[in-house]
C-alpha positions as CSV (number, residue, x, y, z in Angstrom):
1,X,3.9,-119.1,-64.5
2,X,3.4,-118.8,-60.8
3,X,4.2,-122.6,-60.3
4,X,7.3,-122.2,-62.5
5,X,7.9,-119.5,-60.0
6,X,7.8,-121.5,-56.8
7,X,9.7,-124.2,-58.5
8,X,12.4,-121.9,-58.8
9,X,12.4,-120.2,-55.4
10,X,12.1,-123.5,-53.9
11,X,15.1,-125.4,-55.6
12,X,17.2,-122.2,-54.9
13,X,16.3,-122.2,-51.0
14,X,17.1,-125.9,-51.0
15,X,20.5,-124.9,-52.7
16,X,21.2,-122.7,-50.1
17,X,20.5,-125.0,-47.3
18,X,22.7,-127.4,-48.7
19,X,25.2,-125.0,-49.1
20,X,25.3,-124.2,-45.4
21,X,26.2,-127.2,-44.8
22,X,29.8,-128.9,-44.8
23,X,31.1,-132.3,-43.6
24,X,33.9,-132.4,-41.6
25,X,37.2,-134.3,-42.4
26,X,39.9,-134.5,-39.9
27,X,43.1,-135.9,-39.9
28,X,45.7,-136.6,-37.0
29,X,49.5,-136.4,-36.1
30,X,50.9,-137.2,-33.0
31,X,53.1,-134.1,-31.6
32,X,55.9,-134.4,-29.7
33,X,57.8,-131.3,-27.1
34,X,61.2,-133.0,-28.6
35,X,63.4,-135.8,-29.6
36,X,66.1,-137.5,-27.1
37,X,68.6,-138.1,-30.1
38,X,71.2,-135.8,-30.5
39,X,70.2,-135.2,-33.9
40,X,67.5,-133.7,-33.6
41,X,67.3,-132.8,-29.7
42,X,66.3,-129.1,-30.7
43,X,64.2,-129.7,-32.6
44,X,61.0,-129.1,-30.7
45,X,57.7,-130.4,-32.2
46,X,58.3,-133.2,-34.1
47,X,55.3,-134.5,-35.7
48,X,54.9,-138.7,-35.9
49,X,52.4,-140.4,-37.8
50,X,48.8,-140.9,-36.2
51,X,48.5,-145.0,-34.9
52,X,45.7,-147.1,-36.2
53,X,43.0,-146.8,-33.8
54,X,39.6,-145.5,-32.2
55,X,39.2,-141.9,-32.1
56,X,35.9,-140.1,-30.1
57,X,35.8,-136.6,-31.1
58,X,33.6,-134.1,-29.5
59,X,33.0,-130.7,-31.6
60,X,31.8,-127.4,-29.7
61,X,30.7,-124.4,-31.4
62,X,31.9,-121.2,-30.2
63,X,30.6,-118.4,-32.5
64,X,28.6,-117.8,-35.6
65,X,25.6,-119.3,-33.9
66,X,24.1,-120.6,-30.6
67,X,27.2,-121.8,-28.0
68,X,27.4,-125.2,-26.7
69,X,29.6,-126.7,-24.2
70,X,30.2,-130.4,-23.9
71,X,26.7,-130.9,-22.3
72,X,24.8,-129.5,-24.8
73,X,26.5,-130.3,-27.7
74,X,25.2,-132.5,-30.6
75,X,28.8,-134.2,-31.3
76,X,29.6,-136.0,-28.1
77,X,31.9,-138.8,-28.6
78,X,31.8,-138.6,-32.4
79,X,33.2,-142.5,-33.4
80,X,36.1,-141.6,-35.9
81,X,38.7,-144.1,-37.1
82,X,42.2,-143.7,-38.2
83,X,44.4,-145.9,-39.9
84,X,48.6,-145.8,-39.6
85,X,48.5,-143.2,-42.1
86,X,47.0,-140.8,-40.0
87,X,44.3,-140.8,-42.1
88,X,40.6,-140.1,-40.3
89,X,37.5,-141.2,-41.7
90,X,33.7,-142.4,-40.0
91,X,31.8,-140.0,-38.0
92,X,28.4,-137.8,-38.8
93,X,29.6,-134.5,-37.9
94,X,28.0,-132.4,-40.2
95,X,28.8,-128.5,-39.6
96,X,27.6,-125.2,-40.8
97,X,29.4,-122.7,-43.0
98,X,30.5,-119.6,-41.4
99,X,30.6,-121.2,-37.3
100,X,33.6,-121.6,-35.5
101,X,34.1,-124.9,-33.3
102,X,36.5,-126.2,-31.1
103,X,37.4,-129.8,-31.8
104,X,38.3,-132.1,-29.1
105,X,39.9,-135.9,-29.6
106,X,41.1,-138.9,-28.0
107,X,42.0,-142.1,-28.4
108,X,41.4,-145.0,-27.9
109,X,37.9,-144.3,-28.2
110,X,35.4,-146.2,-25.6
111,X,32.4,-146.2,-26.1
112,X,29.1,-145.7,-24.0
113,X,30.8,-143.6,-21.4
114,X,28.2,-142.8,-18.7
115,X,30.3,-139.0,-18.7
116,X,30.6,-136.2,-20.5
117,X,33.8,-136.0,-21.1
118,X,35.6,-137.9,-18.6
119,X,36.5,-140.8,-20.2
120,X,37.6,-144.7,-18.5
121,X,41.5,-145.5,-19.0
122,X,43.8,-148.1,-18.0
123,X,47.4,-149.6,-17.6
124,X,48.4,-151.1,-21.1
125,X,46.7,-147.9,-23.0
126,X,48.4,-145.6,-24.8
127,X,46.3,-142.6,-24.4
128,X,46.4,-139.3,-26.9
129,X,44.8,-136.2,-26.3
130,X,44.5,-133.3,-28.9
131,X,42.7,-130.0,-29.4
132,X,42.2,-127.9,-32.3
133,X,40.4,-125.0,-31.4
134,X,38.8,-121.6,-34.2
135,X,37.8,-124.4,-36.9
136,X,36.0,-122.1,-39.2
137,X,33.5,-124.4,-41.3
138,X,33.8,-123.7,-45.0
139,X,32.2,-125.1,-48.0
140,X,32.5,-128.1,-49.8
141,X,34.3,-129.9,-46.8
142,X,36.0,-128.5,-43.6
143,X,39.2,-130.0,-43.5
144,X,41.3,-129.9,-39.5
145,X,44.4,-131.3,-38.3
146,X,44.6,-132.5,-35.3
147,X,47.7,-132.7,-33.3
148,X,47.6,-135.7,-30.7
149,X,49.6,-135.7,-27.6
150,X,50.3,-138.6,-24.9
151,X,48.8,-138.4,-22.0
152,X,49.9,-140.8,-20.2
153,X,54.2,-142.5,-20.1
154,X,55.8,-145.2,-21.0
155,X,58.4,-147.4,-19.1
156,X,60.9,-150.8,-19.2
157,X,63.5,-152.3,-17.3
158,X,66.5,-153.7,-17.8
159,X,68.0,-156.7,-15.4
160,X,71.3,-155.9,-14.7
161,X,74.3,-157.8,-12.8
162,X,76.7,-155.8,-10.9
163,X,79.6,-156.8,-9.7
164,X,80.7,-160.5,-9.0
165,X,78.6,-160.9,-12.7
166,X,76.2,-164.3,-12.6
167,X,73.9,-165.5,-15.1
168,X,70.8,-163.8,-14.4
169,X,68.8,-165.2,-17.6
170,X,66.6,-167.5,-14.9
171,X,66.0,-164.6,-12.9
172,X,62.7,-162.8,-12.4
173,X,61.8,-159.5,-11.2
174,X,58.8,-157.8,-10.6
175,X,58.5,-153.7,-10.5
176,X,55.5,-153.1,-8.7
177,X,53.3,-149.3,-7.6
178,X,51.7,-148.9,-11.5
179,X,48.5,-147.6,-11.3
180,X,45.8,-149.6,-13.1
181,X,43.1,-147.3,-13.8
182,X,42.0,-143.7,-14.5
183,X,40.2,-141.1,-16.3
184,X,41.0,-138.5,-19.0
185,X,38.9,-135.3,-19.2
186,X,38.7,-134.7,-22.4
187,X,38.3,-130.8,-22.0
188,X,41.8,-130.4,-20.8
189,X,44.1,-133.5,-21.2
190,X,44.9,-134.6,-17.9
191,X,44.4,-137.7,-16.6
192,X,43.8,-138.3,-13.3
193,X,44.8,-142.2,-11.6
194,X,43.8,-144.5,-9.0
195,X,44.4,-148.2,-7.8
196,X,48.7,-148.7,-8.2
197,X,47.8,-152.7,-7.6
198,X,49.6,-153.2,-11.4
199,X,52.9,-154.8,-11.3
200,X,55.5,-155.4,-14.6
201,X,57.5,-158.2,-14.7
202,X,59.2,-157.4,-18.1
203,X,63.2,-157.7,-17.2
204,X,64.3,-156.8,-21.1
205,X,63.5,-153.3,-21.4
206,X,60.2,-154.1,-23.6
207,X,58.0,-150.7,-23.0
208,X,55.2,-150.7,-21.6
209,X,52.0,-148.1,-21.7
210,X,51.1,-146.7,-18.3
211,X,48.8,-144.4,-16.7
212,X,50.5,-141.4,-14.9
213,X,49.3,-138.0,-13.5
214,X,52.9,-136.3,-13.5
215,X,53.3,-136.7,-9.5
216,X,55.7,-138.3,-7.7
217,X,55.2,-142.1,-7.4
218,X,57.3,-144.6,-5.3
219,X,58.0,-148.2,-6.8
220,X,59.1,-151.5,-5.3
221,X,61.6,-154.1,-6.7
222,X,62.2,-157.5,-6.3
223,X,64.3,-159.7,-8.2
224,X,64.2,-163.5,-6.9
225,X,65.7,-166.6,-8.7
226,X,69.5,-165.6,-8.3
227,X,71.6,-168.5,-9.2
228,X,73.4,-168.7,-5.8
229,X,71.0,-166.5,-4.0
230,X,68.4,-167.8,-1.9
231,X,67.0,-164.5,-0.9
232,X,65.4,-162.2,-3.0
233,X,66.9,-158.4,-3.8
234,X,65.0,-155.6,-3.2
235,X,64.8,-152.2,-3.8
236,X,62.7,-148.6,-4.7
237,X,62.5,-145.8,-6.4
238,X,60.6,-142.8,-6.3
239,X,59.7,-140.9,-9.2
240,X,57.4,-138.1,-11.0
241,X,57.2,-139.7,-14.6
242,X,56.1,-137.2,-17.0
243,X,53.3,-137.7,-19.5
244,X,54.5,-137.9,-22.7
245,X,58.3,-139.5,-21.7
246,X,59.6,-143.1,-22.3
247,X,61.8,-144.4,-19.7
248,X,64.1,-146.7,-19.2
249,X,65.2,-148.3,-16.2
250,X,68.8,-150.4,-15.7
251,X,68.1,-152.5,-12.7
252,X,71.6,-153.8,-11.2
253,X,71.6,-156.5,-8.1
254,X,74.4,-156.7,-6.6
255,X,76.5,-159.7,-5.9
256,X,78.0,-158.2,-3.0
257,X,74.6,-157.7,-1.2
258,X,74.5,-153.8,-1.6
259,X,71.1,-152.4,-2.4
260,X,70.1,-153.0,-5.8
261,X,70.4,-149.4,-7.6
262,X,68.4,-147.8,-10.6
263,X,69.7,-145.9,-13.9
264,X,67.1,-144.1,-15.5
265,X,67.0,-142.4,-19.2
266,X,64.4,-140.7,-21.4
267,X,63.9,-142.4,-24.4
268,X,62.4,-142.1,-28.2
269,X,58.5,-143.3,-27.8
270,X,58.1,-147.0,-29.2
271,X,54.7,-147.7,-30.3
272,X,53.2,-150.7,-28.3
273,X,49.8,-152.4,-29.0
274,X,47.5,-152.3,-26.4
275,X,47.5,-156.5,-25.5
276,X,43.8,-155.9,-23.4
277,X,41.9,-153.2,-24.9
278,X,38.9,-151.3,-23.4
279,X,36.0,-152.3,-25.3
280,X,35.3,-149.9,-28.7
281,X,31.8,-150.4,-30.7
């Protein structure tokens, strides 16, 4: 009898234990302050679907047991994947029923940084940021959405003749003052930058991923290989390029050897693969 006793109590405390426990299951949009077409200008936080990629996701508890800060924290750069769905899965985040956390993500993920929470970023990297804080674990599975924003801008230019038009389909042009590295604390979202040694030499318009801190930036042009021009046309701009904006750029030389002059626009966010990825895994 007493055995069948401590059986009892003893499968009964394991139930408990185990229901304490709750895995957690994210999944991801990416938000976005609002849309450049008419259509739907006003309409303030549209949501897009979540990119294939890398996600490291850090979870802090704030209440319903002992605090932790990024430091002390048992989920520091939690390797989560998500595929164009904006479906989440991996990670071993395992929390307990009645705690809140605060859930922190980014993406790309890299992995084995030497930080806490400041995490390596470069030119080419389209870098989201999100925060979901007052996650309340419950049982059987604790579901969060996480709403992903982009840290950093995107940019193209457009070769443009003015007037006296010429062919300019041999012409090249470089836009030079990018920077070509940075961080991202993950605790806030900002990014901070360093080195502007990057140059693009796209003349379509094609988008490209780059790192920006919101500040005011100056950048250099130079378009050489004029048909009937055997000096180059240059040119700058100075400008704070927001995170989370897509710009484009109309570069116009001029035939009549006025400074070339720059027409900028915000524009819808393309998706662009990252061509030379930071190393995941």
């Amino acid at each position: 009898m007493f055995a069948a006793l401590l059986l009892a109590v003893s499968s009964c405390s394991e139930k408990e234990s185990v229901g304490e426990h709750s895995e957690l299951i994210l999944s991801g949009k990416v938000m976005f302050d609002g849309r450049t077409d008419a259509a739907v200008k006003a309409d303030a936080g549209v949501l897009d679907p979540l990119p294939a990629t890398n996600l490291g996701v850090y979870v802090l508890t704030v209440s319903g047991d002992a605090q932790t800060d990024f430091t002390t924290t048992v989920w520091k750069n939690e390797s989560f994947v998500s595929d164009a769905a904006g479906i989440i899965s991996g990670g071993n985040v395992i929390l307990r029923t009645g705690t809140t956390y605060d859930i922190y993500a980014y993406a790309p993920r890299v992995a084995g940084v030497s930080d806490v929470h400041d995490i390596p970023v470069r030119h080419g990297d389209d870098v989201l940021w999100a925060y979901t804080p007052g996650t309340v674990a419950t049982a059987g599975g604790t579901k969060a959405k996480l709403e992903f924003r982009h840290c950093g801008a995107q940019i193209g230019f457009r070769l443009k003749a003015g007037d006296g038009k010429t062919d300019l389909t041999g012409a090249k042009m470089k836009v030079s003052g990018f920077f070509d590295t940075g961080k991202l604390d993950v605790a806030t979202g900002k990014m901070t930058v360093s080195g502007p040694v990057r140059s693009i030499e796209d003349k379509s318009g094609a988008k490209t991923n780059i790192l920006t801190d919101g500040t005011s930036a100056t950048f250099t042009v130079v378009v050489t290989d004029v048909p009937g021009k055997t000096d180059p046309f240059t040119g700058s701009f100075t400008k704070a390029l927001q995170p989370g904006k897509s710009y484009l750029y109309d570069v116009t030389v001029n035939m009549d050897g006025s400074p070339i002059s720059f027409k900028g626009s915000v524009v819808d966010w393309v998706n662009v693969e990252t061509t030379d990825p930071l190393p995941v895994e």
